[in-house]
N, C-alpha and C positions, 0 to 999 in steps of 0.2 A: 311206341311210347306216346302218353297223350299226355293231357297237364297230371300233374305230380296231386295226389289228394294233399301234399303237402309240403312244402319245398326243402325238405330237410337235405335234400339228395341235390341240391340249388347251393346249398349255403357255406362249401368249404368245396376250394379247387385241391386238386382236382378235381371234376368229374364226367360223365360221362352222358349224352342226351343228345338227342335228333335235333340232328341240321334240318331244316326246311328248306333251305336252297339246296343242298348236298343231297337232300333225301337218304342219307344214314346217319347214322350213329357218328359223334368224334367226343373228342376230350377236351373239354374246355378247362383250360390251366389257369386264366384268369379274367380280367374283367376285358382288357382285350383283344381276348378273343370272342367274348360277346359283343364286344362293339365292330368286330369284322362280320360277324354274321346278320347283325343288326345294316349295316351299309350293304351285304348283301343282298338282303331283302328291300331295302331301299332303291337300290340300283334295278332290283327285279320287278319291281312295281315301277318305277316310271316307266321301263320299257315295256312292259307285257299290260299295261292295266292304267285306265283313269281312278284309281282308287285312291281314296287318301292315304297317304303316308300315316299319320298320324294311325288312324284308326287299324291298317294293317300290323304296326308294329305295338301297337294295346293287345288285336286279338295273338299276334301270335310269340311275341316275346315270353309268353309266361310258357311255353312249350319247351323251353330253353335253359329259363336265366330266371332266376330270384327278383322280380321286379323292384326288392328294396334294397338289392345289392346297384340298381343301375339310380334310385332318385338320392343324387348327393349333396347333402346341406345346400350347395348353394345355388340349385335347382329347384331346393323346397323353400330356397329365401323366396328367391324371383316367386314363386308362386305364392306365395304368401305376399310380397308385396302388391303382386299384380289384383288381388284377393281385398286387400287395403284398399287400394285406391279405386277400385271400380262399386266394393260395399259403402263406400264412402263420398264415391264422388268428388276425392281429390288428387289433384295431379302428384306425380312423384318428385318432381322439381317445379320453381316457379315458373318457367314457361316454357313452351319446346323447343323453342333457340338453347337453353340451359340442359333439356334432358337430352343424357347420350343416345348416340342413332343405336346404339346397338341393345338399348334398355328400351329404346321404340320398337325396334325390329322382334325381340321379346314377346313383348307385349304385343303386337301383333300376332305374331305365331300362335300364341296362347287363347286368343280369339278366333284366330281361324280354327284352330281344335275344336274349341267349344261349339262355333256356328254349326260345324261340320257333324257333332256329335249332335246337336236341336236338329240339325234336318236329319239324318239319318233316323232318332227316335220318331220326329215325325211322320217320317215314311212307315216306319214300322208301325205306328197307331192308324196309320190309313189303308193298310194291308198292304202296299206297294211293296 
């Protein structure tokens, strides 16, 4: 099984698609069991590979899972806010004594993606 020409076969559990840690087939019954397979391939990448997280679990989650079964409102807030404030040039709270570690942590995260996706494209326009 390769990605789906269209996630119809994604979008109500049951159903049935290739584990990439497992290398077969299982039944995925819900959203947690995408998210076991997802920490597996996480777990499989730090041990076997300097590869980003990030970027393994873009190319291979949609082999699997409905990727707009996994971005939930309050995932698409955070990025929209983080969207705000960087198109803008404004902080999210008055100062960073004020904003939470874990909306810093965020927001971080969110920028190491992106760096990681610029150099990667970069690479790729340099033929590396």
């Amino acid at each position: 099984m390769g990605i789906p020409e269209d996630y119809s076969e994604f979008v109500k559990f049951p159903y049935k698609a290739r584990s990439l840690t497992n290398r077969k087939d299982i039944i995925f019954n819900s959203i947690e069991c995408i998210e076991d397979e997802m920490v597996r391939l996480i777990n499989n990448t730090e041990k076997e590979s300097d590869a980003n997280i990030g970027q393994v679990l873009y190319a291979s989650v949609p082999h699997f899972a409905n990727l707009s079964k996994l971005a939930t409102p309050k995932a698409q807030l955070l990025i929209t806010k983080y969207k705000y404030c960087k198109s803008t040039n404004t902080p999210p709270y008055p100062s960073l004594a004020l904003t939470p570690a874990t909306l810093v942590d965020d927001f971080m995260h969110i920028e190491d993606e992106i760096n990681a996706i610029r150099a990667e494209q970069r690479e790729e326009k340099n033929g590396n």
